[in-house]
N, C-alpha and C positions, 0 to 999 in steps of 0.2 A: 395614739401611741401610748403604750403602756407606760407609767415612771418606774415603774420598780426594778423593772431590766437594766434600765439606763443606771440608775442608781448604783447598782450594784456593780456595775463595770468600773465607772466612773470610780468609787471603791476602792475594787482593784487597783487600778491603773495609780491613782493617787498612792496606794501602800506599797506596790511596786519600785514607784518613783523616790521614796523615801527610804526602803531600805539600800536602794541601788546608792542614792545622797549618802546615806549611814557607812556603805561600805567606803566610800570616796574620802569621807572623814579620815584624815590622818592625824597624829600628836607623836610627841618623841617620849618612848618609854626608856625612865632612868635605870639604872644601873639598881639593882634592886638588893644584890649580895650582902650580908654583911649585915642585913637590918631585921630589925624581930620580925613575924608574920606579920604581926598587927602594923608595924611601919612601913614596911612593904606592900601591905591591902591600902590603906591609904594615901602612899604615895604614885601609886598606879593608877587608884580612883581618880587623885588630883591630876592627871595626868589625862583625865577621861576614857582609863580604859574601864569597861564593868567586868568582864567577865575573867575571873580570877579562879585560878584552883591551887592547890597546894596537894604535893607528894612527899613521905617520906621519904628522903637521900637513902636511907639505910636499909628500904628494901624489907622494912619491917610490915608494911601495912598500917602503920597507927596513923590514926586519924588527928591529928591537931585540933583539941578542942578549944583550948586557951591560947589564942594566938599569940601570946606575949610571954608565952613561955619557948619561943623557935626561934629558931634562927635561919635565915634562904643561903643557902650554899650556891646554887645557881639560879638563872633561871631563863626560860624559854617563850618568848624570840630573845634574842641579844638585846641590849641595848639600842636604841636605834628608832629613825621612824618608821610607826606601824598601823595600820588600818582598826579604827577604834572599836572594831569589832573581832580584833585579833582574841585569841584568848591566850593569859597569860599565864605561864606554869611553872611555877616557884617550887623549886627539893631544898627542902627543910631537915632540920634536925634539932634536936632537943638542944635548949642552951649551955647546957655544961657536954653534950659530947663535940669531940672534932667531925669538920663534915670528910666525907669518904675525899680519895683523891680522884679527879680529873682524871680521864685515859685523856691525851693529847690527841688532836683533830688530826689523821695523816695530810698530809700536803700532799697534792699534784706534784710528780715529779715532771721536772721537765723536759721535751721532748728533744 
């Protein structure tokens, strides 16, 4: 019998298993509003999540190159615990403007 088939299954099945492990992985992501970009990457990181992005709140396009010049108005998922493979997406704005306002989440009315 050949090894290099087995091998490469074996492989598989091993990378498989791990990211399925990786999706499993939970941590509680903080409340991130209110902190510059750069305090917000870090505290997300310490948190163990990696994958971070940043949007401008205003709708502008700009790219946030110095993250310690922003501030996160929101951010997505909520607070809460989440799978460490979540990604997490922070709207931002420059630190001297105000962030946009909130449209309020409608409520279920009830039945």
């Amino acid at each position: 019998m050949r090894k290099g088939p087995v091998l490469v299954v074996a492989a598989v099945v091993a990378l498989l298993l791990l990211s399925r492990h990786a999706r499993q992985q939970t941590a509680g992501l903080p409340d991130l509003r209110g902190m510059t970009l750069r305090g917000a990457q870090l505290a997300a990181r310490s948190a163990g999540f990696r994958q971070i992005a940043a949007e401008d709140a205003l709708g502008r396009q700009r790219v946030p190159l110095l993250s310690t010049n922003w501030t996160v108005c929101s951010q997505r998922p909520a607070p809460a615990r989440h799978s460490l493979t979540t990604l997490v997406t922070v709207r931002v704005v420059k630190t001297d403007e105000a962030c946009p306002r909130q449209r309020p989440t409608p409520r279920a009315q009830p039945p």
